[in-house]
C-alpha positions in Angstrom: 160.4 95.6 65.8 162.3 95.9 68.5 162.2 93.3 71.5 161.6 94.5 75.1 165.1 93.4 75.9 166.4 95.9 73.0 163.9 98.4 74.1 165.1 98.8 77.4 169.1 98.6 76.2 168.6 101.8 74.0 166.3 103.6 77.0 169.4 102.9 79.3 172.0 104.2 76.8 169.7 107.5 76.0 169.5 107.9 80.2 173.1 108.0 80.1 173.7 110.3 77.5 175.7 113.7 79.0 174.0 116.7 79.0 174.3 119.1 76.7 177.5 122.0 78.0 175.2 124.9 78.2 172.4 122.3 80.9 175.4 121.4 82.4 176.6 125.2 82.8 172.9 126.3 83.7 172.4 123.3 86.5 175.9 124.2 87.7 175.3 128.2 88.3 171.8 127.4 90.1 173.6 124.6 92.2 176.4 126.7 93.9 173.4 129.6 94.6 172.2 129.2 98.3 169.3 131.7 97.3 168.1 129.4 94.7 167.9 126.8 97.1 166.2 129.1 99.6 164.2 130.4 96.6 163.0 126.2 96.0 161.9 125.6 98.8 161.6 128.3 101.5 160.4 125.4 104.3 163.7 124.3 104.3 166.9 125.6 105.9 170.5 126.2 104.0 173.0 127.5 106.5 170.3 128.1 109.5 171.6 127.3 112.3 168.2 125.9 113.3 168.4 123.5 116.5 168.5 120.3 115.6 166.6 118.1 118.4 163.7 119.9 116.7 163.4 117.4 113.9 162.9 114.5 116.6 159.9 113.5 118.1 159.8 110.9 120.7 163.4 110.2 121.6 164.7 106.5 121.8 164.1 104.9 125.0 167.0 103.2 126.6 165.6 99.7 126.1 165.3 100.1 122.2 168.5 101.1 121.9 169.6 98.2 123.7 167.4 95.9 121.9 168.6 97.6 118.1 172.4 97.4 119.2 172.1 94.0 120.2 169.9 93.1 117.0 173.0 94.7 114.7 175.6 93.0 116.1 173.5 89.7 115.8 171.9 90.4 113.0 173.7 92.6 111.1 171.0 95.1 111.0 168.7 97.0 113.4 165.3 98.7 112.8 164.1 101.5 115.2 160.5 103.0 115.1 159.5 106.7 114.5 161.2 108.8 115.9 162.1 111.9 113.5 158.8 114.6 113.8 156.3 113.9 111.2 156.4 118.0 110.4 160.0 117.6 109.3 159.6 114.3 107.4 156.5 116.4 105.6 158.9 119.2 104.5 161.7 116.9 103.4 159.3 114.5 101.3 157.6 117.9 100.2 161.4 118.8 98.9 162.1 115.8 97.6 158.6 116.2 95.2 159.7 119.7 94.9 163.3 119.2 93.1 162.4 115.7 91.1 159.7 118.5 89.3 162.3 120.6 89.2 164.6 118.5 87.0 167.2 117.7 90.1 168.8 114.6 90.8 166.9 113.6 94.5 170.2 114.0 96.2 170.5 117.4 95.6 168.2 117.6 98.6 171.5 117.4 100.7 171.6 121.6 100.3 169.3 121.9 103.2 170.2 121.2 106.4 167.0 118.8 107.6 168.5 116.0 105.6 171.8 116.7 107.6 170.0 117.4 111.4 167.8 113.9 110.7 170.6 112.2 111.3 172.2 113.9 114.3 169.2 114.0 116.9 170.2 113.2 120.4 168.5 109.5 120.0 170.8 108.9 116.4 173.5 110.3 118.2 173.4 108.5 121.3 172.8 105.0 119.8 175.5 105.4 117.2 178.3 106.2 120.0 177.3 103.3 121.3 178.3 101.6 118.7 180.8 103.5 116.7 182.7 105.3 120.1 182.3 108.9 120.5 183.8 111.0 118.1 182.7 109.0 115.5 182.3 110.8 111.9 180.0 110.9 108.7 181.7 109.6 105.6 181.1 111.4 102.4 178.6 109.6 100.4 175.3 110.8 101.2 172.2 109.8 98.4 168.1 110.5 98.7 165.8 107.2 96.9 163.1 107.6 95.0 161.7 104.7 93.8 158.4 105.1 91.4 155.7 102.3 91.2 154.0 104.0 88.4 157.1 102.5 86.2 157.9 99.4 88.4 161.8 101.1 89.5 163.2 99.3 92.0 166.4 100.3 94.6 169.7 98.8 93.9 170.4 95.4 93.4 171.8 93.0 96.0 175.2 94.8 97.4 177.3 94.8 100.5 178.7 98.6 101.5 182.4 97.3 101.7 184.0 94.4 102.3 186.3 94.9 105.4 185.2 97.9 107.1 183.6 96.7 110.2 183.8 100.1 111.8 180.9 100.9 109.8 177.2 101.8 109.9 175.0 102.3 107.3 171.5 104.4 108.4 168.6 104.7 106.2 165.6 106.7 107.1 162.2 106.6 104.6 160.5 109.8 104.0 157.3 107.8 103.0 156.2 104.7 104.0 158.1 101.7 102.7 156.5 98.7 101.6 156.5 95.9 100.1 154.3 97.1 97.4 156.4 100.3 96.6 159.9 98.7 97.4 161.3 98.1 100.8 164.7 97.5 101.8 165.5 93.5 101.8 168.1 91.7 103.7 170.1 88.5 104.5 170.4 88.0 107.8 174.2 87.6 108.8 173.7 84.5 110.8 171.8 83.6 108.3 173.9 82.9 105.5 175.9 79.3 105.2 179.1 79.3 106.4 180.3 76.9 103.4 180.1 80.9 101.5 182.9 82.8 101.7 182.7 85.6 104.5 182.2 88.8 102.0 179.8 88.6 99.8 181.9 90.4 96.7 184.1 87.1 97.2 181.1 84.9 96.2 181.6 83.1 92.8 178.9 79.9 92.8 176.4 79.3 94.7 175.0 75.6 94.8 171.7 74.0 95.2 171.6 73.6 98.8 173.3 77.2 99.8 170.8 79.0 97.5 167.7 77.3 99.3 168.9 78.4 102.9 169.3 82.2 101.3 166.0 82.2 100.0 164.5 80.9 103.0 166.0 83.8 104.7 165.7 87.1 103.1 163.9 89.5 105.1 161.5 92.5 103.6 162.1 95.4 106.3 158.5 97.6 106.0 159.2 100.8 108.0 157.2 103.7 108.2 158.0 107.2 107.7 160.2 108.6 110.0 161.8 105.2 111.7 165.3 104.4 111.5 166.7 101.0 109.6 170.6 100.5 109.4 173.6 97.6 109.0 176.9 96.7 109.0 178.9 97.4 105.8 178.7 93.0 105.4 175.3 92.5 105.4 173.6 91.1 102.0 170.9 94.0 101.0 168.9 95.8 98.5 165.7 97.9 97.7 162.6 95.8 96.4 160.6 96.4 93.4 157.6 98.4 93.3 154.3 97.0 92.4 152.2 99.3 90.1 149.5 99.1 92.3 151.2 100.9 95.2 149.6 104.4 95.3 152.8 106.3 96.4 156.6 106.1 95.8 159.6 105.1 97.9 161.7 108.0 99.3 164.6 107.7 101.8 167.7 109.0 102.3 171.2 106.9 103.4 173.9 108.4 104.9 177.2 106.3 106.3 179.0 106.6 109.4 182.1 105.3 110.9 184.5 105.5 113.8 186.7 108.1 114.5 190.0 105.1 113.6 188.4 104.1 110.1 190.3 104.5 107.6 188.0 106.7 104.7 187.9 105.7 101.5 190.2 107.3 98.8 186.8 109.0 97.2 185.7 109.7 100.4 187.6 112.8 101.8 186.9 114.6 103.4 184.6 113.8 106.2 181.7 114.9 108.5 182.0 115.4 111.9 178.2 116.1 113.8 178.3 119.8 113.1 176.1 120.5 110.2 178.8 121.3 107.2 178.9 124.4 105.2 177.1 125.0 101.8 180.2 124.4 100.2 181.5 121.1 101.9 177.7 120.1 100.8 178.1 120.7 97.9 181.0 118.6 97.1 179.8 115.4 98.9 176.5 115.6 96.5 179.2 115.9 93.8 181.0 113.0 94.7 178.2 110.9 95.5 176.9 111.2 91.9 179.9 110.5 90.7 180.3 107.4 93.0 177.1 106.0 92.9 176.5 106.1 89.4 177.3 102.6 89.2 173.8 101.9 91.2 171.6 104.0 89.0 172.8 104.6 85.5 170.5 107.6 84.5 173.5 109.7 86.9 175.6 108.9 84.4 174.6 112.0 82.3 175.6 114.3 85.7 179.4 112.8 85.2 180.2 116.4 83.9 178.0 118.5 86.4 179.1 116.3 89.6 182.7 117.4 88.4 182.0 120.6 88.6 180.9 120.8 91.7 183.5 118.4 93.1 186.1 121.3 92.0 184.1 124.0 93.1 185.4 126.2 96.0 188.1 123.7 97.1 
């Protein structure tokens, strides 16, 4: 019989398996179809040209701002309340049901523009200039979470973005509420770790007694409701929580990075956004790349290697 360690080795090498061709092939001719899309979920814009400001609610007063911008560069991270409508957070979580039924990858919810617009209302815009300097840009990677309790999933381990890119922020936005029982985001505050570490957290190679209790007594669960805004520098210690199995609902969210217009993208990463809404096509490759990227974070993308190809290559 085989032990629950060997049990969930084999379950992570049959997740990883490709596809077979002809799934690939079938996956691939729906994914480059805008009218599929459309077809999916009709709520939802490809290609609109809706406005965006109508996705906000209540725009962010000039004392939060204030208050997040000084919390990131304190902190290393800022947390921002609701602020995105509650209609459009219904459709997007609505999609997000709609495609895991489906058999999609969650990130494939990057087709329609809402999960673009989120991120460039007036109040997004306006605090991340203030920050990043206008003309800042989106970087490629784009993903969309869903983390089930029903199988205790968790988000991805404890990770810094990057290691030197301090023209960088991160923004994360949950489509449901995240808890601690369905698997918030966790962080280390960055005054918060000893200084005896080295400053990146990829350079870390032993940790004693003494630094390990300060950590501890210092990571932070980060509950947001739907609709609010959490981000951080690319330094910052962070990672998604596990879900309890009593939690009646899952964790969905999407994360999006951002950067000034004199960072330097990565060599994965090209090419960028700027805060028009990109064409079907240019959407298209960034979910391609971002599977193929962040595969390393959740190993059932592994069998989209050949599909997120495809799609990489696709009209270019």
């Amino acid at each position: 019989m085989l032990s629950n360690e060997q049990l969930s080795g084999l379950a992570e090498r049959l997740r990883a398996q490709s596809l077979p061709e002809s799934h690939t092939e079938n996956l691939f001719q729906k994914a480059i179809d805008p009218k599929y899309w459309r077809t999916l979920c009709p709520e939802l814009g490809v290609g609109s040209e809706q406005d965006i400001a109508c996705v906000q609610a209540a725009p962010l007063s000039s004392e939060q701002a204030a208050w997040a911008c000084a919390h990131l560069e304190r902190h290393g991270y800022f947390q921002v309340p609701r602020i995105i409508a509650p209609a459009a957070v219904a459709r997007m979580y609505k999609c997000v049901d709609i495609l895991h039924s489906s058999g999609w990858p969650p990130v494939f919810s990057l087709v329609y523009d809402e999960f673009w617009a989120i991120v460039r209302t007036p109040s997004v815009v306006n605090f991340l200039s203030r920050k990043l300097g206008t003309g800042y840009l989106q970087a490629m990677g784009v993903w969309t979470y869903l983390v089930y309790p029903q199988v205790r999933a968790s988000g991805w381990e404890p990770h810094v973005d990057s290691s030197n890119d301090d023209e960088r922020i991160t923004v994360w936005i949950p489509l449901t509420d995240a808890t601690i029982a369905n698997g918030c985001m966790y962080v280390i505050p960055q005054d918060r770790v000893p200084q005896s570490l080295p400053a990146c957290y990829e350079d870390w190679s032993a940790v004693s007694h003494d630094e390990l209790s300060i950590l501890l007594r210092h990571v932070t669960p980060l509950p947001a409701v739907a609709g609010s805004i959490l981000g951080w520098n690319n330094s910052l210690i962070h990672w998604g929580g596990r879900a309890l199995e009593q939690s009646a609902f899952p964790r969905i969210s999407i994360g999006v990075e951002f950067m000034s217009k004199q960072s330097k993208p990565r060599n994965w990463e090209t090419p960028v956004f700027d805060l028009k809404l990109p064409d079907f096509a240019a959407r298209i490759r960034a979910i391609g790349q971002s599977v193929r990227y962040y595969a390393k974070f959740e190993t059932a993308m592994r069998k989209y290697c050949e599909l997120s190809t495809k799609l990489c290559e696709w009209n270019s």
